[in-house]
N, CA, C and O atoms as a printed pandas DataFrame, in Angstrom:
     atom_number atom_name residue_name chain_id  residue_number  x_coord  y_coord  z_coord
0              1         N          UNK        A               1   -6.502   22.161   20.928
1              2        CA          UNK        A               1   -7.267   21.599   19.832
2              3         C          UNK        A               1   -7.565   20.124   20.134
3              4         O          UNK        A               1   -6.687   19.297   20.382
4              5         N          UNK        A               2   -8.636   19.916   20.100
5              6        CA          UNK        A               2   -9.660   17.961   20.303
6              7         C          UNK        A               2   -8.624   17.193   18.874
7              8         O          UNK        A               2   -8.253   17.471   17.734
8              9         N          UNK        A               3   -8.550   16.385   19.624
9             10        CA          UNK        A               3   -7.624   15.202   19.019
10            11         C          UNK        A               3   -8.398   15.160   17.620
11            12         O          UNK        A               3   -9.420   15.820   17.430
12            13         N          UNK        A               4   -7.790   14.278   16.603
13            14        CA          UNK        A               4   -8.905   14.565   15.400
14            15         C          UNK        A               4   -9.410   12.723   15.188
15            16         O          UNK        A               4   -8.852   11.830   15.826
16            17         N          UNK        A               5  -10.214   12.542   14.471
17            18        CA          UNK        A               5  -10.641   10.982   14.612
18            19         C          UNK        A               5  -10.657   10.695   13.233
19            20         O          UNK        A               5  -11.126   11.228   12.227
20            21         N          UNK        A               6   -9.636    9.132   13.641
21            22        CA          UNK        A               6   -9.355    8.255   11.943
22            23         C          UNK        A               6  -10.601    8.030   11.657
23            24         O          UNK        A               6  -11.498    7.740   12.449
24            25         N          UNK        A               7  -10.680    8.194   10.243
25            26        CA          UNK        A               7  -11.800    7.483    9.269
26            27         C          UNK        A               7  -11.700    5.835    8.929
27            28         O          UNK        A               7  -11.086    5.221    8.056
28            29         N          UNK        A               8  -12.530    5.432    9.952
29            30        CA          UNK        A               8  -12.384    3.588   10.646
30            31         C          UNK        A               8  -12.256    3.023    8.349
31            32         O          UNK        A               8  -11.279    2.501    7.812
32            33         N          UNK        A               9  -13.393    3.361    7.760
33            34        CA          UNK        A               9  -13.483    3.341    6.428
34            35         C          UNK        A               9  -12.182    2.683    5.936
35            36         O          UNK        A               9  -11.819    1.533    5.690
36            37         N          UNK        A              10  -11.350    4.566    5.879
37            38        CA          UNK        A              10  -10.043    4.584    5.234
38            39         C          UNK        A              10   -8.790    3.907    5.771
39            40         O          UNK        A              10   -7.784    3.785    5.072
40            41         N          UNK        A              11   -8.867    3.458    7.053
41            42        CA          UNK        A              11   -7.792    2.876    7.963
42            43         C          UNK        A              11   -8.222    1.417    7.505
43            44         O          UNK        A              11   -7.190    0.778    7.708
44            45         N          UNK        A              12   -8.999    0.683    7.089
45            46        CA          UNK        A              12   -9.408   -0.451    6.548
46            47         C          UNK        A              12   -9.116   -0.803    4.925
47            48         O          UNK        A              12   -9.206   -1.935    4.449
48            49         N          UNK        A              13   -8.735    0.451    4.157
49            50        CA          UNK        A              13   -8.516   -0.091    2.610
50            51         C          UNK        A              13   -6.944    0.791    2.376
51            52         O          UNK        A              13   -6.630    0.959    1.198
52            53         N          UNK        A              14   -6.040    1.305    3.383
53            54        CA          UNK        A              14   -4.857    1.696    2.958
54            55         C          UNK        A              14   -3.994    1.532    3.784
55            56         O          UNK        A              14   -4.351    1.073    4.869
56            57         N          UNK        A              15   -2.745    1.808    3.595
57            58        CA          UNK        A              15   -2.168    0.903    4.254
58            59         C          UNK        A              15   -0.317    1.901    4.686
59            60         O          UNK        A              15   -0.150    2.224    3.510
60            61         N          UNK        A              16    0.641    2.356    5.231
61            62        CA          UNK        A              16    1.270    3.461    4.673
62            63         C          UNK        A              16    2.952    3.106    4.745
63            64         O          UNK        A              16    3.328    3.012    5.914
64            65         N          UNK        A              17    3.843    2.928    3.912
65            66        CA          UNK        A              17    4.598    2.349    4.044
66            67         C          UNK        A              17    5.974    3.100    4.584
67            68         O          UNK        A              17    5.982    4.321    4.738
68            69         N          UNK        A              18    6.383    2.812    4.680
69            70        CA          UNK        A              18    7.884    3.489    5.754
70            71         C          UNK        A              18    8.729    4.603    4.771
71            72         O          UNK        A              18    9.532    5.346    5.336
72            73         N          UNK        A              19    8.551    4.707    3.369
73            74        CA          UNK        A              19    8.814    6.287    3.101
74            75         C          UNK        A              19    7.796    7.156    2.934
75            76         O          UNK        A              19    7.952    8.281    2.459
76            77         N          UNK        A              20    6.433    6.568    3.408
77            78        CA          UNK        A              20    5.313    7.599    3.448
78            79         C          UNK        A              20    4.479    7.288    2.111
79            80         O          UNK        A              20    3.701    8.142    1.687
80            81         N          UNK        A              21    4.625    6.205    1.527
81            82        CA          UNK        A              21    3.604    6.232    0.142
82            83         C          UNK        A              21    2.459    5.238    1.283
83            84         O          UNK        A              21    2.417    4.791    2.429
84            85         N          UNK        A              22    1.466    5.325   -0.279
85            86        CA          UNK        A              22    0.143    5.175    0.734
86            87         C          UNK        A              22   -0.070    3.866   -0.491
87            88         O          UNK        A              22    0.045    3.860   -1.717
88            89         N          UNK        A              23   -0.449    2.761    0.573
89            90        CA          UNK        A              23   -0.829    1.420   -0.382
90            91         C          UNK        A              23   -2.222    1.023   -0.283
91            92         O          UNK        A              23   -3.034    1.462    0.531
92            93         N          UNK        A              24   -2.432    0.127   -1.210
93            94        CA          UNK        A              24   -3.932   -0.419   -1.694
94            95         C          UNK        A              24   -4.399   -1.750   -2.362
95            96         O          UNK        A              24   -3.592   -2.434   -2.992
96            97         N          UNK        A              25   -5.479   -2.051   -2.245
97            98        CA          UNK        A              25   -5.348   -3.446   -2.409
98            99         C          UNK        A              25   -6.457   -3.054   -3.472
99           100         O          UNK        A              25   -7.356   -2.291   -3.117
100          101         N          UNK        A              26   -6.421   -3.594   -4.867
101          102        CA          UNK        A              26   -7.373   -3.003   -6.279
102          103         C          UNK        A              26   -8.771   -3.487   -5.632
103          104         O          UNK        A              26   -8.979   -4.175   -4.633
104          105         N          UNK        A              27   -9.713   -2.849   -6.610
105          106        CA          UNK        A              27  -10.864   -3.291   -6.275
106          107         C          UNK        A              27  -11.091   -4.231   -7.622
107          108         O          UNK        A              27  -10.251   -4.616   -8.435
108          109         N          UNK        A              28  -12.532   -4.469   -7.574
109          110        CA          UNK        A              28  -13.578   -5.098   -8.885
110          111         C          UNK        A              28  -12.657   -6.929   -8.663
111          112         O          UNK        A              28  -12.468   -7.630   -9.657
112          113         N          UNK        A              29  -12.205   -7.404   -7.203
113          114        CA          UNK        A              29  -11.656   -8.921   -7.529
114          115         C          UNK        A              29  -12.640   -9.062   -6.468
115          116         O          UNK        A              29  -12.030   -9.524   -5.503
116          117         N          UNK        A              30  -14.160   -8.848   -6.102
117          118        CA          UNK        A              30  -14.816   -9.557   -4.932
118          119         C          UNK        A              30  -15.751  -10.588   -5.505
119          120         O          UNK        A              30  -15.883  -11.650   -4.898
120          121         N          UNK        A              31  -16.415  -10.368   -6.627
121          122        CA          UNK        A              31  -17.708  -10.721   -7.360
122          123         C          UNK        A              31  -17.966  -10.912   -8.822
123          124         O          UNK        A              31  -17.645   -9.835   -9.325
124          125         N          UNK        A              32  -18.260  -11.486   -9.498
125          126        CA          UNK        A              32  -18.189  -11.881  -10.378
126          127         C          UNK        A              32  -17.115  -11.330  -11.556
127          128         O          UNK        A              32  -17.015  -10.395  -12.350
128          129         N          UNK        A              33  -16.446  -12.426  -11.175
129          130        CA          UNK        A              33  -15.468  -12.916  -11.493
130          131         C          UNK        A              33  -15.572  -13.796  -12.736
131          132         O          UNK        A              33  -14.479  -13.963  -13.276
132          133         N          UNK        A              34  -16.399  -14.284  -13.215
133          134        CA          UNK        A              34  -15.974  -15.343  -14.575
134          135         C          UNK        A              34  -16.277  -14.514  -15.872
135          136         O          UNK        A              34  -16.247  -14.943  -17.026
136          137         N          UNK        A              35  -16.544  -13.373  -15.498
137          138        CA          UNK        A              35  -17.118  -12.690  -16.924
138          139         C          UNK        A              35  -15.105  -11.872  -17.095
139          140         O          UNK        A              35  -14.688  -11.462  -18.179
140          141         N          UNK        A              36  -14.529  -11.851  -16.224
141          142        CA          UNK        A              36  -13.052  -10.965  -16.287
142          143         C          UNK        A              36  -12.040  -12.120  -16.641
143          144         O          UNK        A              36  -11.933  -13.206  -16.070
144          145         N          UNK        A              37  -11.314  -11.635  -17.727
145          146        CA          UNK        A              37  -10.482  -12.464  -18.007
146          147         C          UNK        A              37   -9.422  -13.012  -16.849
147          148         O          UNK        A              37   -9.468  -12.583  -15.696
148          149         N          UNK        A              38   -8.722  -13.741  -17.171
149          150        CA          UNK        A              38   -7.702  -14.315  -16.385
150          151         C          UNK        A              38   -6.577  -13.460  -16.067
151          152         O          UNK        A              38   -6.115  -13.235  -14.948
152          153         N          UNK        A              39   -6.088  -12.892  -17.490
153          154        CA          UNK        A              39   -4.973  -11.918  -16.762
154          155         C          UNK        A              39   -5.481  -10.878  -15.661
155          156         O          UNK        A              39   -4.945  -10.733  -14.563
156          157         N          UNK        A              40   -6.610  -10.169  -16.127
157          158        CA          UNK        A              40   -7.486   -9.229  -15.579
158          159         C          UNK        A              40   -7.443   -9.634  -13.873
159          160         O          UNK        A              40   -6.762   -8.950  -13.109
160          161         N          UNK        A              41   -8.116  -10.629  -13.457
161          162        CA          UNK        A              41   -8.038  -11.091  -12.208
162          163         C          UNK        A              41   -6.479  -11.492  -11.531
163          164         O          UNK        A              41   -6.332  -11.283  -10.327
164          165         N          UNK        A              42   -5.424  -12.022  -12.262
165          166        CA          UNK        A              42   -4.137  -11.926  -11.596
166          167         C          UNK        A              42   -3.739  -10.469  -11.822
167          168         O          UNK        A              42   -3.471   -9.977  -10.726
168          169         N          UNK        A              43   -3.592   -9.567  -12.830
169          170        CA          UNK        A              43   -2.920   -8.603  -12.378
170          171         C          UNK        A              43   -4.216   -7.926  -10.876
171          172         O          UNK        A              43   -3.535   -7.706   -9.875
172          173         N          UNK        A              44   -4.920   -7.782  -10.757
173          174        CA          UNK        A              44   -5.734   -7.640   -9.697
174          175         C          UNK        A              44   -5.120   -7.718   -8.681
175          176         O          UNK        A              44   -4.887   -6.722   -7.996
176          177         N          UNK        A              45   -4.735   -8.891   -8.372
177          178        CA          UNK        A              45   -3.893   -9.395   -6.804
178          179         C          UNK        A              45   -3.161   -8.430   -6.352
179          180         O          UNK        A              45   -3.370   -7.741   -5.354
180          181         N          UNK        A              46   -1.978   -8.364   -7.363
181          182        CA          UNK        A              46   -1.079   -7.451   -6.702
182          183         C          UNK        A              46   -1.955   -6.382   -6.660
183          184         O          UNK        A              46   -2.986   -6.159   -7.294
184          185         N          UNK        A              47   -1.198   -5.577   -5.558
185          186        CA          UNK        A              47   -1.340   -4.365   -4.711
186          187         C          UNK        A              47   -1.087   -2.948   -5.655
187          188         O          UNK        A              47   -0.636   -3.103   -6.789
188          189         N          UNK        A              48   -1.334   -1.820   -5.248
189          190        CA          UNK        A              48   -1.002   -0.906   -6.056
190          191         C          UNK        A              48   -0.546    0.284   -5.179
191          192         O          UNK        A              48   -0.186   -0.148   -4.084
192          193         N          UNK        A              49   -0.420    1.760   -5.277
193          194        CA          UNK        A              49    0.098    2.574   -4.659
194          195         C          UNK        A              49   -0.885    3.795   -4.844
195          196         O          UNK        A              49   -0.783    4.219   -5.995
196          197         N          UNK        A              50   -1.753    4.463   -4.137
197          198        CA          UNK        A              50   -2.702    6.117   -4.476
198          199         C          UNK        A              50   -1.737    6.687   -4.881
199          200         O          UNK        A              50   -0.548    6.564   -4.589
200          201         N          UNK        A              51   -2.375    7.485   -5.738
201          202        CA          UNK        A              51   -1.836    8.650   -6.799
202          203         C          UNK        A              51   -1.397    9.588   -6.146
203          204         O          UNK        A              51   -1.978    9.992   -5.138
204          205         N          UNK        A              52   -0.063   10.216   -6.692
205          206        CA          UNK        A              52    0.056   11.743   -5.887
206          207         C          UNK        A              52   -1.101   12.669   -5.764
207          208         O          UNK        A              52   -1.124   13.383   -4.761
208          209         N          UNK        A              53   -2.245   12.786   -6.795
209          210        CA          UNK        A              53   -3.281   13.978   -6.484
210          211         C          UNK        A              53   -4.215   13.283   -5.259
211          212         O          UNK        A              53   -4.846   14.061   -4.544
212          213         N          UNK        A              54   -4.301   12.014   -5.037
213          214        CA          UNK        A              54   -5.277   11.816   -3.982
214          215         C          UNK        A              54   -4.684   11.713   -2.809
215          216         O          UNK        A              54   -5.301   11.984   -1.779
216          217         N          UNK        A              55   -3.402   11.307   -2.796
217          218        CA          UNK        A              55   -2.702   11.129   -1.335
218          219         C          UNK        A              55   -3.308   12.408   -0.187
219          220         O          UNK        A              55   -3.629   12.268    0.994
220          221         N          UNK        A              56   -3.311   13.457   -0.907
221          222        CA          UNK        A              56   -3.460   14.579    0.412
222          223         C          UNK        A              56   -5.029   14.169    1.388
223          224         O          UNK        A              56   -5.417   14.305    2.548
224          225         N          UNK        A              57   -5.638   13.529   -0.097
225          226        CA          UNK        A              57   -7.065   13.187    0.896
226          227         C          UNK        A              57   -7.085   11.992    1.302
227          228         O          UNK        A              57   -8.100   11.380    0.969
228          229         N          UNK        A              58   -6.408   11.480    1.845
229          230        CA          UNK        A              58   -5.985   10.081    2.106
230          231         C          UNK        A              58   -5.598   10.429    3.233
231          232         O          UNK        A              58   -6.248    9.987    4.180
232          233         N          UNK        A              59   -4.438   11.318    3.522
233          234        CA          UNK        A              59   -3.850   11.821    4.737
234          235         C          UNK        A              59   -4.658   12.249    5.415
235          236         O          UNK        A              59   -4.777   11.838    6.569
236          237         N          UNK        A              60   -5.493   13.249    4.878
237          238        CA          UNK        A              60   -6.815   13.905    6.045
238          239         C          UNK        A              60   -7.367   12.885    6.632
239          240         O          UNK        A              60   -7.452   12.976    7.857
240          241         N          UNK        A              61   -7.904   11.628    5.977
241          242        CA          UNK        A              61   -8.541   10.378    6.498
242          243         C          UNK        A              61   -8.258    9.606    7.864
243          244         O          UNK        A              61   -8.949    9.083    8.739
244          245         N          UNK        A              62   -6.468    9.852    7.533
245          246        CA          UNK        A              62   -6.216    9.389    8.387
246          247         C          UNK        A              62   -5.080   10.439    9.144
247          248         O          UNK        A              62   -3.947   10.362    8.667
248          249         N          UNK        A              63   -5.219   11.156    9.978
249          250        CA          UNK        A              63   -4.278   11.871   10.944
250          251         C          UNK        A              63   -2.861   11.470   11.224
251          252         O          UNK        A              63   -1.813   12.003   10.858
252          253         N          UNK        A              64   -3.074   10.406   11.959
253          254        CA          UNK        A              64   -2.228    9.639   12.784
254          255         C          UNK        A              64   -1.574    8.506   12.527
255          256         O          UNK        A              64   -1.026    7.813   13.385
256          257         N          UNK        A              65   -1.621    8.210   10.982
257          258        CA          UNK        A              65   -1.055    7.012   10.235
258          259         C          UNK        A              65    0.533    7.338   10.033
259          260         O          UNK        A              65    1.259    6.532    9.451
């Protein structure tokens, strides 16, 4: 079986941590920004974790992560 090929995409917005959860960096903090409150934009920063129902398609994305 041909090797299978990462999704360059998904290898760029996740990230996979050493018991196997899959990490993420939120979206909606690139662009306008003054209309979102303040808390809104700090809780933003921090990072978050994909959901158990999407992880499996996360994994397909990436093979070899």
């Amino acid at each position: 079986m041909p090797k299978l090929k990462t999704h360059r995409g998904a290898a760029k917005r996740f990230r996979f941590t050493a018991s196997g959860k899959i990490k993420l960096n939120k979206m909606n903090r690139r662009h306008i920004l003054t209309k979102k409150t303040r808390k809104r934009k700090r809780q933003l920063r921090a990072g978050g974790y994909v959901s158990d129902a999407d992880a499996p398609n996360v994994r397909r994305l990436m093979p070899y992560a």
